[in-house]
C-alpha positions in Angstrom: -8.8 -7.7 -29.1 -10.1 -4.4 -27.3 -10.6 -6.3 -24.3 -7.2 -8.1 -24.2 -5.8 -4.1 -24.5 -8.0 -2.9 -21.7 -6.8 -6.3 -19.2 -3.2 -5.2 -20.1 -3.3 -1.7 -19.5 -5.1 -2.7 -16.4 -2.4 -4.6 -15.2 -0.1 -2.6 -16.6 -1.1 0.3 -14.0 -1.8 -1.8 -11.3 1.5 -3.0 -11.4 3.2 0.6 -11.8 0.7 2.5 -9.1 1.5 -0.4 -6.6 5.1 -1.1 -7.4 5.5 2.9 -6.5 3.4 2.6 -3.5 5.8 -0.4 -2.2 8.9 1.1 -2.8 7.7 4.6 -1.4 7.0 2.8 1.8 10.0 0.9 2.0 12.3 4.0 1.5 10.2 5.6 4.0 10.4 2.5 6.7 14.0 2.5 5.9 14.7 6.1 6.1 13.3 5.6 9.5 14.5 2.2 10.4 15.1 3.3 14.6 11.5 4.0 15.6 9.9 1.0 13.2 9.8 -1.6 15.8 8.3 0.3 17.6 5.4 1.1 15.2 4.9 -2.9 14.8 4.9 -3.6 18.3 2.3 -0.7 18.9 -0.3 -3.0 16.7 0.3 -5.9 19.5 -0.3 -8.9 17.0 3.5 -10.6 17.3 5.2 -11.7 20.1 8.1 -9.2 21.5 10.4 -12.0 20.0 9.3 -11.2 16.0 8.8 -7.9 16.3 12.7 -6.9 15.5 13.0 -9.5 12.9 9.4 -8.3 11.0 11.3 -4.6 11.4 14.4 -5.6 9.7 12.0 -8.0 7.0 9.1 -5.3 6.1 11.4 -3.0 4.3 13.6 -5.7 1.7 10.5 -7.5 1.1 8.8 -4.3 0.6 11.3 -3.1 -1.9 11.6 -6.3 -3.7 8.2 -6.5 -4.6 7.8 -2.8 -5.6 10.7 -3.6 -8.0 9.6 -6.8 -8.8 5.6 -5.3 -9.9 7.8 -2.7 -11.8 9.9 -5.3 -13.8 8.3 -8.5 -14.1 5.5 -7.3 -16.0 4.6 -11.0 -17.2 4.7 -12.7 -14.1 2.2 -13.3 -11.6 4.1 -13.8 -8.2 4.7 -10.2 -7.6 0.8 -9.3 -7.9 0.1 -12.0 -5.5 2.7 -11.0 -2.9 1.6 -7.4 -2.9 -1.8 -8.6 -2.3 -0.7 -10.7 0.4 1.1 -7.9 2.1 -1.7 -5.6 1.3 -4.2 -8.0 3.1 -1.8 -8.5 5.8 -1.6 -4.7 6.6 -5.3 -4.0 6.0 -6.1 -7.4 8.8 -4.1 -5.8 11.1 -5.4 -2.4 10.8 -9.1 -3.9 11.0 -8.2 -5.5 14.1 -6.9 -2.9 15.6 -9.8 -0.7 15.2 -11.9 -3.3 16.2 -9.9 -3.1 19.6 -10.9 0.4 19.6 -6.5 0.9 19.3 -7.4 4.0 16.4 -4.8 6.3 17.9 -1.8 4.4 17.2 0.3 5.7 13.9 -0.1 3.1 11.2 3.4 3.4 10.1 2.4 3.7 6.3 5.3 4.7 5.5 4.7 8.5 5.4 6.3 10.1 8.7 5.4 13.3 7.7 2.1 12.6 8.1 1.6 10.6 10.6 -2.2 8.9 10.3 -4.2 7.0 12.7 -5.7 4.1 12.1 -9.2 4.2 10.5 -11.1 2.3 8.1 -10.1 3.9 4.8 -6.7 3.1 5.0 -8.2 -1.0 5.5 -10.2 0.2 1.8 -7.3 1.4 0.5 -5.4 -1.6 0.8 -8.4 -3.9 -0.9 -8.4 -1.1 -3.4 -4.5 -1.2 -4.3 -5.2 -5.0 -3.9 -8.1 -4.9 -6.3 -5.7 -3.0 -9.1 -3.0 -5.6 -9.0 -6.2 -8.4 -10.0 -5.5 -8.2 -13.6 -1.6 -9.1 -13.5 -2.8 -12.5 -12.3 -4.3 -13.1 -15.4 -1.9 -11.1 -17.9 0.4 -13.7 -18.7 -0.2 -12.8 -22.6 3.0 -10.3 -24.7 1.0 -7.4 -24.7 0.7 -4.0 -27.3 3.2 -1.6 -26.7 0.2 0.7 -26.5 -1.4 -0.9 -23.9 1.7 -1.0 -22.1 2.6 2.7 -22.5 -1.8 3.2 -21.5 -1.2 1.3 -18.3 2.2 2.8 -17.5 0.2 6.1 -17.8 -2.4 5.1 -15.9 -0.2 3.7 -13.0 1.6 7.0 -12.6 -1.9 8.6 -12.4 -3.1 6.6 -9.7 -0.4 6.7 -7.9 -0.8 10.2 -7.5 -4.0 10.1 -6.6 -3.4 8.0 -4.2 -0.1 10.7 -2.6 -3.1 13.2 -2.6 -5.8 10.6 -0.6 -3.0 9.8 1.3 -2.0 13.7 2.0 -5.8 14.9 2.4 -6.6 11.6 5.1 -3.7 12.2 6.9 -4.7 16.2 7.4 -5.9 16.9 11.1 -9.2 17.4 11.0 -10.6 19.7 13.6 -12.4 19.0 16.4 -16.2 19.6 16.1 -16.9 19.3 20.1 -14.6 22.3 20.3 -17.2 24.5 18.4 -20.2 23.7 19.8 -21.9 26.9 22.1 -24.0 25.7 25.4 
Protein backbone atom coordinates (compact mmCIF):
# COMPACT_ATOMS: atom_id res chain seq x y z
CA UNK A 1 0.00 0.00 0.00
CA UNK A 2 3.16 2.41 0.55
CA UNK A 3 3.71 2.38 -2.99
CA UNK A 4 0.01 3.11 -4.10
CA UNK A 5 0.62 6.32 -1.43
CA UNK A 6 3.91 7.39 -3.00
CA UNK A 7 2.24 7.04 -7.02
CA UNK A 8 -0.56 9.36 -5.56
CA UNK A 9 1.25 11.87 -3.90
CA UNK A 10 3.37 11.78 -7.05
CA UNK A 11 0.67 12.61 -9.07
CA UNK A 12 -0.74 14.57 -6.74
CA UNK A 13 2.24 17.22 -7.07
CA UNK A 14 2.73 16.79 -10.47
CA UNK A 15 -0.59 17.81 -11.04
CA UNK A 16 -0.50 20.85 -8.57
CA UNK A 17 3.28 22.14 -9.65
CA UNK A 18 2.17 21.89 -13.40
CA UNK A 19 -1.36 23.11 -13.11
CA UNK A 20 0.40 26.39 -11.34
CA UNK A 21 2.95 26.58 -14.05
CA UNK A 22 0.05 26.64 -16.83
CA UNK A 23 -2.05 28.98 -15.36
CA UNK A 24 0.95 31.28 -14.40
CA UNK A 25 1.77 31.39 -18.02
CA UNK A 26 -1.47 31.92 -19.35
CA UNK A 27 -2.08 34.97 -16.99
CA UNK A 28 1.13 36.09 -18.07
CA UNK A 29 0.49 35.56 -22.06
CA UNK A 30 -2.74 37.16 -21.35
CA UNK A 31 -1.63 39.98 -19.38
CA UNK A 32 0.40 40.70 -22.42
CA UNK A 33 -1.87 39.57 -25.12
CA UNK A 34 -0.44 42.69 -27.87
CA UNK A 35 3.15 41.68 -28.27
CA UNK A 36 2.33 37.64 -28.16
CA UNK A 37 2.13 37.11 -31.84
CA UNK A 38 4.80 38.43 -32.17
CA UNK A 39 6.80 36.15 -29.78
CA UNK A 40 5.22 33.04 -31.86
CA UNK A 41 6.04 34.38 -35.15
CA UNK A 42 9.73 35.07 -33.89
CA UNK A 43 10.10 31.08 -33.56
CA UNK A 44 9.22 30.81 -37.53
CA UNK A 45 7.53 27.26 -37.32
CA UNK A 46 3.75 28.44 -38.49
CA UNK A 47 2.73 30.17 -41.42
CA UNK A 48 1.89 34.07 -41.00
CA UNK A 49 -1.75 32.80 -41.42
CA UNK A 50 -1.76 30.72 -37.81
CA UNK A 51 0.23 32.66 -36.02
CA UNK A 52 -2.80 35.10 -34.74
CA UNK A 53 -5.12 32.33 -34.28
CA UNK A 54 -2.20 30.15 -32.07
CA UNK A 55 -2.00 33.77 -30.11
CA UNK A 56 -5.52 33.98 -29.32
CA UNK A 57 -5.51 29.76 -28.62
CA UNK A 58 -2.18 29.41 -26.40
CA UNK A 59 -3.65 31.29 -23.45
CA UNK A 60 -7.58 29.48 -23.03
CA UNK A 61 -5.93 26.25 -23.65
CA UNK A 62 -3.33 27.08 -21.34
CA UNK A 63 -5.62 28.06 -18.56
CA UNK A 64 -7.97 25.20 -19.10
CA UNK A 65 -5.47 22.73 -18.55
CA UNK A 66 -3.79 24.44 -15.54
CA UNK A 67 -7.41 24.33 -13.98
CA UNK A 68 -8.20 21.19 -15.35
CA UNK A 69 -4.55 19.36 -13.66
CA UNK A 70 -5.85 21.31 -10.50
CA UNK A 71 -9.41 19.81 -10.41
CA UNK A 72 -9.66 16.66 -12.21
CA UNK A 73 -7.38 14.95 -9.95
CA UNK A 74 -8.73 11.38 -11.21
CA UNK A 75 -8.54 11.81 -14.74
CA UNK A 76 -5.98 11.32 -17.16
CA UNK A 77 -6.60 13.80 -20.13
CA UNK A 78 -5.26 16.85 -18.46
CA UNK A 79 -1.70 15.07 -17.73
CA UNK A 80 -1.61 14.13 -21.28
CA UNK A 81 -2.50 17.52 -22.70
CA UNK A 82 0.08 19.31 -20.47
CA UNK A 83 2.57 16.91 -21.80
CA UNK A 84 1.61 17.47 -25.17
CA UNK A 85 1.91 21.17 -24.83
CA UNK A 86 5.01 20.74 -22.85
CA UNK A 87 6.57 18.63 -25.78
CA UNK A 88 5.26 21.01 -28.20
CA UNK A 89 7.15 24.05 -26.55
CA UNK A 90 10.31 22.10 -25.68
CA UNK A 91 10.35 20.87 -29.95
CA UNK A 92 10.18 24.24 -30.81
CA UNK A 93 12.67 25.63 -28.55
CA UNK A 94 15.08 22.59 -29.68
CA UNK A 95 14.62 23.59 -33.10
CA UNK A 96 15.28 26.81 -32.71
CA UNK A 97 18.48 26.43 -31.07
CA UNK A 98 19.42 24.10 -33.48
CA UNK A 99 18.92 27.05 -36.06
CA UNK A 100 21.36 28.76 -33.97
CA UNK A 101 17.87 31.41 -33.39
CA UNK A 102 19.05 31.52 -29.20
CA UNK A 103 18.49 35.22 -28.96
CA UNK A 104 14.88 35.26 -29.48
CA UNK A 105 12.63 35.69 -26.09
CA UNK A 106 10.91 32.36 -25.43
CA UNK A 107 7.81 33.88 -24.35
CA UNK A 108 7.50 31.69 -21.14
CA UNK A 109 5.29 33.52 -19.85
CA UNK A 110 7.53 35.61 -17.51
CA UNK A 111 8.02 39.22 -19.21
CA UNK A 112 9.88 40.37 -16.46
CA UNK A 113 12.42 38.30 -17.27
CA UNK A 114 12.73 37.91 -20.43
CA UNK A 115 14.94 34.49 -21.28
CA UNK A 116 16.59 33.36 -24.36
CA UNK A 117 16.30 30.29 -25.69
CA UNK A 118 18.73 27.62 -24.35
CA UNK A 119 18.64 24.14 -23.68
CA UNK A 120 17.49 24.01 -20.07
CA UNK A 121 14.35 25.48 -20.66
CA UNK A 122 13.88 22.28 -23.55
CA UNK A 123 14.89 20.05 -19.88
CA UNK A 124 12.60 21.79 -18.07
CA UNK A 125 9.75 21.01 -20.10
CA UNK A 126 10.65 17.01 -20.18
CA UNK A 127 11.05 17.60 -16.47
CA UNK A 128 7.48 19.25 -15.81
CA UNK A 129 6.49 16.55 -18.41
CA UNK A 130 8.14 13.82 -16.48
CA UNK A 131 6.12 14.95 -13.08
CA UNK A 132 2.76 14.83 -14.67
CA UNK A 133 3.81 10.68 -15.63
CA UNK A 134 2.10 9.37 -12.52
CA UNK A 135 -1.51 11.03 -13.20
CA UNK A 136 -1.65 8.75 -16.16
CA UNK A 137 -1.73 5.90 -14.13
CA UNK A 138 -3.59 7.26 -10.85
CA UNK A 139 -6.93 6.51 -11.74
CA UNK A 140 -7.36 4.81 -8.10
CA UNK A 141 -9.51 7.12 -4.89
CA UNK A 142 -6.55 7.93 -3.16
CA UNK A 143 -5.64 8.64 1.00
CA UNK A 144 -6.43 11.98 1.98
CA UNK A 145 -2.79 11.92 3.13
CA UNK A 146 -1.34 11.25 0.06
CA UNK A 147 -3.42 13.83 -1.37
CA UNK A 148 -2.54 16.56 1.16
CA UNK A 149 1.69 14.94 0.65
CA UNK A 150 1.29 15.66 -2.99
CA UNK A 151 -0.56 18.96 -2.75
CA UNK A 152 2.48 19.84 -0.53
CA UNK A 153 4.81 18.61 -2.67
CA UNK A 154 3.27 20.42 -5.82
CA UNK A 155 3.47 23.79 -4.11
CA UNK A 156 7.16 22.99 -3.40
CA UNK A 157 8.16 22.35 -6.79
CA UNK A 158 6.46 24.86 -8.06
CA UNK A 159 8.61 27.15 -6.25
CA UNK A 160 11.47 25.79 -7.13
CA UNK A 161 10.78 25.91 -10.34
CA UNK A 162 9.82 30.32 -9.93
CA UNK A 163 13.43 30.25 -8.42
CA UNK A 164 15.16 28.13 -11.67
CA UNK A 165 13.09 30.14 -13.59
CA UNK A 166 14.26 33.60 -11.83
CA UNK A 167 18.14 32.39 -11.48
CA UNK A 168 18.15 31.18 -15.60
CA UNK A 169 16.64 34.05 -16.60
CA UNK A 170 19.44 36.48 -14.64
CA UNK A 171 21.94 38.11 -17.18
CA UNK A 172 24.88 36.54 -16.85
CA UNK A 173 27.96 38.58 -17.52
CA UNK A 174 30.08 38.47 -20.27
CA UNK A 175 33.34 36.63 -19.71
CA UNK A 176 35.13 38.07 -23.03
CA UNK A 177 34.64 41.40 -21.37
CA UNK A 178 37.16 40.42 -18.54
CA UNK A 179 39.72 38.95 -20.18
CA UNK A 180 43.37 41.24 -20.13
CA UNK A 181 45.59 40.91 -23.51
Amino acid sequence: MVGHELLAALSVAGRVCAGLVFLAAAAQKAAHWRILPGVIANYRLLPRVLVDPAAALLPPLEMIVGVALLSAMARPWPALAAIVLLAVLAAALAINLHRGRVDIDCGCGQSFLKQTLSWTLVVRNAVLAALLLPSLAMLDPMPMSAALTGVGAGLAFFLLYLLLNTISALPRPDRRAHRFA
